[in-house]
N, C-alpha and C positions, 0 to 999 in steps of 0.2 A: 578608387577604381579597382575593385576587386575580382572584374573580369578582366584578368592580365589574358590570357587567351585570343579574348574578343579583341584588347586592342593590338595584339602582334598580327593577328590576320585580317586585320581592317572590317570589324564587322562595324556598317552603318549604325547601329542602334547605338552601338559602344561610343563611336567616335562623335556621335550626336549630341551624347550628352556632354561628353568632354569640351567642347565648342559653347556648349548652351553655360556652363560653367565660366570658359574662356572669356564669353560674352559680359559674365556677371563679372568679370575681375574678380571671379574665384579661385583659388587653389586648388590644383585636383590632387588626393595624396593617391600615393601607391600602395599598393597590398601583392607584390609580385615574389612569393619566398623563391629560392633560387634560380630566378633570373640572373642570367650572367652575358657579358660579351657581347654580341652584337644584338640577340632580343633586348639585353639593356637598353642599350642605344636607340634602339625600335620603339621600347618602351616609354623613354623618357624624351624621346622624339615629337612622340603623338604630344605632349603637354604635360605629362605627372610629374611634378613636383619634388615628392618624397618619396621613403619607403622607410615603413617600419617590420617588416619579413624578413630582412637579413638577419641568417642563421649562422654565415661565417664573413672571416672579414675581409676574404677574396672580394666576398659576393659585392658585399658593402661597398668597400673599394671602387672595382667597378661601377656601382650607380653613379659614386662620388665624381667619377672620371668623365662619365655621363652629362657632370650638372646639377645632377638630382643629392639632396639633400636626405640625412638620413637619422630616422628618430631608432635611439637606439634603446629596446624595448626589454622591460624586466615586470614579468606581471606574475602571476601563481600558476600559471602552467608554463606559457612560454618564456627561456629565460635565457635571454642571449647577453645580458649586461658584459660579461668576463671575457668573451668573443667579439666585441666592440668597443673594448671602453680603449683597446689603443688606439683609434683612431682619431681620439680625441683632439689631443696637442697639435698635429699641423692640419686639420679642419675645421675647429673649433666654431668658424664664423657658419659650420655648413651643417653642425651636428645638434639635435636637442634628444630631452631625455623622453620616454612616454612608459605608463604604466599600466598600459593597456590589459581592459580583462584579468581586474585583482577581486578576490573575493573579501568582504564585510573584514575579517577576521584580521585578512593582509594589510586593509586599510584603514585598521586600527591603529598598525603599527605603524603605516606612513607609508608616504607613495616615493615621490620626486626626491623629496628631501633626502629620501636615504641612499636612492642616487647619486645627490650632492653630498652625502658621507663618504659613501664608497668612492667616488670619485676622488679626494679630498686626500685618504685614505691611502691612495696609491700611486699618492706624489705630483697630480695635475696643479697645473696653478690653476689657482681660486678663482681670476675675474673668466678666466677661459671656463671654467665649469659651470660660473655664474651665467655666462653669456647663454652657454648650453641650453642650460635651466628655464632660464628666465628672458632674455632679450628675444633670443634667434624664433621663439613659439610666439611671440607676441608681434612681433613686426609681420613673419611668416604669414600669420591665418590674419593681420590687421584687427587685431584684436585691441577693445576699447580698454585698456588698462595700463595705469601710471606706471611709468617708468622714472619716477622720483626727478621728474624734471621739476622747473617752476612751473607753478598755477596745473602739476597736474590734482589726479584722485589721487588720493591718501593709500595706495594700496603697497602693502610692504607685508616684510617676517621680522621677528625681534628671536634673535638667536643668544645663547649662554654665551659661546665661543667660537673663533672658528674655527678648532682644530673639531670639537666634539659636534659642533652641529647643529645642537638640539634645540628644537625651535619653542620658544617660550609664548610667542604672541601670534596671531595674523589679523593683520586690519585690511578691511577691502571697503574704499570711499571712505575712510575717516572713521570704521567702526567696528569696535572690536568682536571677532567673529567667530574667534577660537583662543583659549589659553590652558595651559598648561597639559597639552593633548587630550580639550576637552571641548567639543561644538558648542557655541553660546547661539547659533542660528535654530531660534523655535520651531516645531513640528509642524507643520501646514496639512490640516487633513483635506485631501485629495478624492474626488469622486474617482469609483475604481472603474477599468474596462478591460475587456475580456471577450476574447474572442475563443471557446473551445467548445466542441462540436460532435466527439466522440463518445461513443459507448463502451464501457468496462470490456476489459478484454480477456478470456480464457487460456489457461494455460495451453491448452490442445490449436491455439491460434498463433503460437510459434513455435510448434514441429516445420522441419522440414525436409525437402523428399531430398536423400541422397544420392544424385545423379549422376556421380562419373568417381571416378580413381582417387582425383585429386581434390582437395581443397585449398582453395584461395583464401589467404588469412590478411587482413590490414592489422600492421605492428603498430601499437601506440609507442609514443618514445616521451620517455621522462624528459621534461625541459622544453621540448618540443611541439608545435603545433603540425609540423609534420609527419609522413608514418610511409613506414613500408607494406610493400607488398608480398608475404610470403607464399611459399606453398606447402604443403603434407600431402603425406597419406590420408585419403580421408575414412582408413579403415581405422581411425585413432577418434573419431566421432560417430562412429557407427555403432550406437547402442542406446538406451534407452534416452539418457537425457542428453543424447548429443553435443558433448561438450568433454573436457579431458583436464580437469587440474593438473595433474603429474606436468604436461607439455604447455598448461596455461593458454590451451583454445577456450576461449568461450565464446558465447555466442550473443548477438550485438543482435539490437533490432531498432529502428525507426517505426514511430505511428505517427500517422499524421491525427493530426489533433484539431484541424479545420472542418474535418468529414470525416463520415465512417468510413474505411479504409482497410482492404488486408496489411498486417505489417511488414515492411521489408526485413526481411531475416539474411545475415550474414555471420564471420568469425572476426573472433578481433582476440590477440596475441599482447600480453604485456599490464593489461591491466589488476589480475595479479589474484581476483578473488579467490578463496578457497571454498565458500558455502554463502550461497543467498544471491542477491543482485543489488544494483543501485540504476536509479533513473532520474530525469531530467525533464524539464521541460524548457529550458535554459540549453539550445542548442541549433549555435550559429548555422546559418541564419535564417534558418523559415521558423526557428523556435518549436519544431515539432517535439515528442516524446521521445529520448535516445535511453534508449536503457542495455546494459550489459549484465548477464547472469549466467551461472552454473547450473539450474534449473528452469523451464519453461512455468512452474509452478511460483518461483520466487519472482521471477518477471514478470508475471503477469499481476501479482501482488503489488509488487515496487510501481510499476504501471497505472493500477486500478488507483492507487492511493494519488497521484498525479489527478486524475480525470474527477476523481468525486472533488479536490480541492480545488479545482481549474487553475490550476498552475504549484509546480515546487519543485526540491528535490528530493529526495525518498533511497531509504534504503531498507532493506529486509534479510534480518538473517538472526540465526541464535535463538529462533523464539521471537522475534523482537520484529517492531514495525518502527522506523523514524519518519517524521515529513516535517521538512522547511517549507510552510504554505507561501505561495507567490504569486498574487490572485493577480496584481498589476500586470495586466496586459499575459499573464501566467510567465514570466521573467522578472517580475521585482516585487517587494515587502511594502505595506503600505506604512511597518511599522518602526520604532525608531530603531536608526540605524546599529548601535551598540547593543542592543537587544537580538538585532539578529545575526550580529559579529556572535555573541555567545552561541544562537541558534546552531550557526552555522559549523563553530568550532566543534559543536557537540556533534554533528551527523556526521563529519568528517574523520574525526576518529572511531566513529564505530563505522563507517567503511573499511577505515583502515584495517580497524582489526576482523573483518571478516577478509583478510589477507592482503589488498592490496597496497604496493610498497611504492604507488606515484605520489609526490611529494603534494599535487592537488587531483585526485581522481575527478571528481565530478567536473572540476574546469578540464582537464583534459576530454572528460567523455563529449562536451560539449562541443568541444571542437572536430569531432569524429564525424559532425554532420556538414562540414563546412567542406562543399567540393571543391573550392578555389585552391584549395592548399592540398599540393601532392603528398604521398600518391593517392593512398588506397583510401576511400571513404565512403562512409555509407546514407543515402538519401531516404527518403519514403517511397523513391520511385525504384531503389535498388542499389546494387554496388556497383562502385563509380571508381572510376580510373582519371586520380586529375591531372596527368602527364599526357593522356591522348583523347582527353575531354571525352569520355564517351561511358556508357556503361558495360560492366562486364560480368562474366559468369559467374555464380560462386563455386561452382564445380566444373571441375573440366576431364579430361581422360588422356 
């Protein structure tokens, strides 16, 4: 339930579904990032479950206090592992791990498991990490998989040891499915589908008119799926390509990619380019186009290479054009997955080195469109304020 909003002020549609779920003897998780104290309580009132958004371990705490149960979340942008993992030892029966939103690259290296390293690592006992891991997500969501009773499915890990970890086998039903961090599960080709609907876009289609004093800037924050709201002077983008390396404004836009559309144009602070842009079509959650650049020229580039692939992500600078194609539904690869862990690794450092210093840009950019999660973010309908649900200016005086 990712409209924590909708269920604090009792909107019918909200609470409709929560019921319709309740009805199914389903789980509803939560998505509430700093929810605290009595919206807690409100929150986990109405029926939610979980919460994998805890950013600190106040927050956590209190859902815990709550009832609510809490996945404690370490993926390639948001990374709160080291801010929860004490809560571990006296909640154990109430905590699991989740690796929510990792990219090819990160999940090469491994997901849960190195959870269960790190955890390990830093003096938890083992069956409590285990339970974390492995029991608490499986009874949780009633999920049909062997818990190595009798007569159950064959589903287990064969590990070297258990100080190091490192897992050597995985059988799921009796077969083996992966060994030596290597998938034995054959390729399945997929009829592909696609929904995008837009026209190539022009550089001169994201100017924008300078209308007041000031400018409202959304901060990205390394580690975070959160962001702030700042302000400037907005006589520090008053100039031809409207944007400021030295002070690191640049400038964000959304397209919608369902219909032709003017773009939403806003700033965004923190992500770090010095020359060019990168873009997305992988951007929670309407999956529209989110692209970030230091010229309307390179945007519009990074952009156009999006729309002629119908789905990727893309970056432009140096000379240079990149695209990770993502034709699946324009958010996934049709092709095998370690092929586009390499893909993937490749565009990521040439983001990087057209300046920016987030540890996953393009996972961060994607989240930039996601209004559930405060503050400041940007839609294709405009800039969005997700502390007082509403849209806001991007200049003011």
């Amino acid at each position: 339930m990712m409209n924590w909003p909708g269920v604090l002020f009792n909107d019918e549609t909200v609470l409709a579904k929560i019921a319709k779920a309740k009805a199914l003897d389903k789980p509803v998780d939560g998505h509430a990032p700093g929810v605290k104290g009595q919206q807690a309580k409100t929150y986990a009132a109405a029926g939610i479950s979980t919460d994998h958004e805890c950013f600190t371990i106040e927050e956590a705490q209190d859902k815990l206090d709550c009832g609510m149960k809490i996945l404690i979340r370490e993926g390639s942008a948001a990374k709160n592992f080291e801010a929860l993992i004490p809560l571990l030892d006296k909640n154990y029966e109430r905590i699991m791990f989740c690796s929510d939103d990792k990219h090819p690259d990160n999940l090469v290296e491994g997901h849960i498991n190195l959870l269960v390293k790190r955890a390990l690592a830093k003096g938890n006992d083992l069956y409590k990490v285990l339970q974390a891991a492995c029991i608490n997500p499986i009874k949780h969501y009633n999920m049909n998989v062997g818990l190595l009773h009798e007569n159950d499915a064959a589903d287990f890990i064969v590990i070297d040891n258990i100080e190091d970890f490192n897992i050597q086998q995985t059988w799921i039903n009796g077969e083996l499915v992966a060994e030596s961090g290597r998938s034995n599960i054959p390729k399945v080709k997929n009829k592909i589908i696609n929904n995008f609907d837009c026209q190539p876009k022009t550089a001169h289609q994201f100017k924008i008119e300078i209308k007041g004093t000031k400018v409202q800037v959304m901060e990205a924050l390394d580690g975070q799926l959160i962001s702030n709201l700042l302000t400037y002077d907005s006589s520090l983008i008053d100039h031809a390509n409207q944007t400021n390396t030295e002070e690191d404004l640049l400038k964000i836009t959304v397209v919608n990619r369902y219909k032709e559309a003017a773009p939403a144009i806003g700033f965004i602070k923190n992500i770090g380019l010095k020359e060019g842009a990168i873009a997305s079509s992988v951007g929670h959650d309407s999956h529209n186009i989110i692209a970030v650049g230091v010229d309307d020229a390179s945007m519009a580039k990074a952009i156009n290479l999006i729309i002629e692939a119908r789905g990727g992500v893309s970056a432009v600078g140096k000379g240079e054009e990149k695209l990770l194609e993502l034709p699946v539904a324009g958010i996934m690869s049709e092709k095998d997955g370690y092929e586009v862990a390499n893909a993937y690794s490749e565009i990521d450092a040439f983001a990087k080195s057209l300046g920016s210093s987030l540890n996953s840009p393009f996972m961060t950019l994607s989240f930039m469109a996601l209004l559930v999660i405060p503050k400041a973010k940007m839609s294709d309908l405009g800039f969005f304020d997700g502390e007082v649900f509403k849209f806001i200016d991007v200049f003011t005086d």
